[in-house]
C-alpha positions in Angstrom: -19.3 26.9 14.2 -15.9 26.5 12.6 -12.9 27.2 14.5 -9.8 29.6 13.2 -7.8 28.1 15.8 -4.6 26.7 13.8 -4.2 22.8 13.4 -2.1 21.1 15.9 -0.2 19.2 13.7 1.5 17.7 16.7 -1.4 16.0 17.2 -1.5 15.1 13.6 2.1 13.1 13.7 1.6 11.2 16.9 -1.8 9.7 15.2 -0.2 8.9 12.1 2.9 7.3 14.1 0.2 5.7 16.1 -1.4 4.2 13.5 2.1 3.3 11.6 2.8 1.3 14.5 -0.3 -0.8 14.9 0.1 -1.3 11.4 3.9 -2.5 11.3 2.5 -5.6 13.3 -1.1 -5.9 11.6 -1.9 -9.1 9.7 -4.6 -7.7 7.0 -7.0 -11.0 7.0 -7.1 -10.3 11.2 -7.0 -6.3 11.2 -10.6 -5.3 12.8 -11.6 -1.3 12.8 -9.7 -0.3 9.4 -10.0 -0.4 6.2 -6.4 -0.6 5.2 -3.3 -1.5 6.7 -0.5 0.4 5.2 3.9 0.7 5.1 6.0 2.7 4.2 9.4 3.6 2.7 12.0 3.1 5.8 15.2 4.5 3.7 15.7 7.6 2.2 14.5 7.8 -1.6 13.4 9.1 -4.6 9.9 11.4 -3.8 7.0 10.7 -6.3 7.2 12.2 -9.4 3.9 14.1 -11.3 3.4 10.4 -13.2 3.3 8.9 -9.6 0.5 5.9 -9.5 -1.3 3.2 -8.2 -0.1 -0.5 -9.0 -3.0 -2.9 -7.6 -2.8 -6.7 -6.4 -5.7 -8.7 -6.4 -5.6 -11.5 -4.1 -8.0 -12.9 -1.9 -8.8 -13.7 1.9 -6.6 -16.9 1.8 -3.4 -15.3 0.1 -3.4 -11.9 1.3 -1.0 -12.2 4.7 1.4 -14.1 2.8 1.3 -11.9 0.0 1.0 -8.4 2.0 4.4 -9.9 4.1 6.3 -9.8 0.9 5.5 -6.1 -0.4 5.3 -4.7 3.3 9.2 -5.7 3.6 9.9 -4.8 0.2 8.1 -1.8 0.3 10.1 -0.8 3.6 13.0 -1.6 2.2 12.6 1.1 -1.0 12.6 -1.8 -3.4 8.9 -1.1 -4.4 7.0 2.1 -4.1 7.1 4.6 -1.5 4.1 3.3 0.0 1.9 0.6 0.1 -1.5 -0.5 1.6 -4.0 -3.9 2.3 -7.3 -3.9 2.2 -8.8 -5.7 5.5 -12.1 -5.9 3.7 -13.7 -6.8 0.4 -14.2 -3.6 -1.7 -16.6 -5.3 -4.2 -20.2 -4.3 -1.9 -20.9 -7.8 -1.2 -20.3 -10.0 -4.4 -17.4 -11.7 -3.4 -16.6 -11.5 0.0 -13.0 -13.2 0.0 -11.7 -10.8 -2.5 -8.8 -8.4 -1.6 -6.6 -6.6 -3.2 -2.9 -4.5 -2.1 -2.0 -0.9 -3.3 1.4 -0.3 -4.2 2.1 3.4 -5.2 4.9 4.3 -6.9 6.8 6.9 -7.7 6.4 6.7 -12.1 4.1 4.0 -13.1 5.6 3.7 -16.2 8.6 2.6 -14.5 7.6 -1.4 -15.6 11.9 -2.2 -15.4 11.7 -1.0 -11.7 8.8 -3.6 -11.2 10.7 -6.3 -12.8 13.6 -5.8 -10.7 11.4 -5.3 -7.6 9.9 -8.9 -8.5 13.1 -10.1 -9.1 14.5 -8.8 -5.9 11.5 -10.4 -3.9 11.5 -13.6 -5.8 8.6 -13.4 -6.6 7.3 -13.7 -10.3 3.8 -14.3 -9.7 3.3 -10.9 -8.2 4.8 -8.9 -11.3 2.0 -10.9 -13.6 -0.7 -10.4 -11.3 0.0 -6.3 -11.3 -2.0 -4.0 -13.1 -2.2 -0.2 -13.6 -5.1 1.6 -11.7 -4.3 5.3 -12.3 -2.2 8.5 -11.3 -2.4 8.5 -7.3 -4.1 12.5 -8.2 -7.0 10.5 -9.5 -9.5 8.3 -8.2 -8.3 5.1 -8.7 
C-alpha cells in the first residue's frame, strides 16, 4: 500500500554521504557490493548545462585503479567533469570479463578544448585518445 508520508530526505543525504565516503577510499578492481564507485566535484563550479554528457574510458581489470586515481583527483579537483564513476564489474554479460570502463560526465560534451586541457593538466595524453562520446547524460548512454 503506498505511503503519502513525505520523503525524509534527511535520510536521503546521510546515505549518499555515506556512500561518498566509502567511495573516496574504494579501489574499483577491489570494491565488492556495487556497481560503481563514484567522485565528485569538491570546488565550486560551473553546473551542467542542457548539452551535459557522458565521456567513457575503456580500460580493463589491470589498468583501472591506476587509471580511476588519475580522473578521481582530477575530477575532485573541477579539472574534468562534475562527476565521475568506475565500474567494479564487467558490463559486457560475460564476454570479456576483464573489461572496464570510467564515466566522466561533463558539463557540455562538445567542450573537446576543456578535455585537452584536462589531459594536459593530468599529464596524461593517453586518456584524451582513449575518450569517446557516449551521449547526453538525459539519455541512456
Amino acid at each position: 500500500m503506498p505511503s503519502n508520508d513525505p520523503l525524509d530526505l534527511n535520510l536521503i543525504q546521510m546515505v549518499q554521504r555515506a556512500r561518498m565516503a566509502h567511495d573516496a577510499e574504494a579501489v574499483p578492481s577491489e570494491a565488492a557490493g556495487v556497481y560503481w564507485v563514484e567522485a565528485k566535484r569538491e570546488i565550486e563550479g560551473k553546473e551542467p548545462t542542457s548539452r551535459a554528457g557522458v565521456w567513457v574510458v575503456p580500460t580493463t581489470t589491470s589498468g583501472i585503479d591506476a587509471l580511476w586515481a588519475t580522473i578521481k583527483q582530477a575530477t575532485r579537483e573541477g579539472k574534468l567533469g562534475y562527476k565521475s564513476k568506475a565500474a567494479t564489474a564487467s558490463r559486457s554479460l560475460g564476454v570479456d570479463q576483464a573489461d572496464r570502463v570510467i564515466h566522466v560526465l561533463t558539463y557540455d560534451p562538445m567542450m573537446r578544448r576543456m578535455w585537452r586541457e584536462s589531459t594536459r593538466r593530468c599529464g596524461n595524453w593517453a586518456l584524451l585518445a582513449s575518450l569517446r562520446f557516449a551521449g547526453s547524460v538525459n539519455s541512456p548512454c
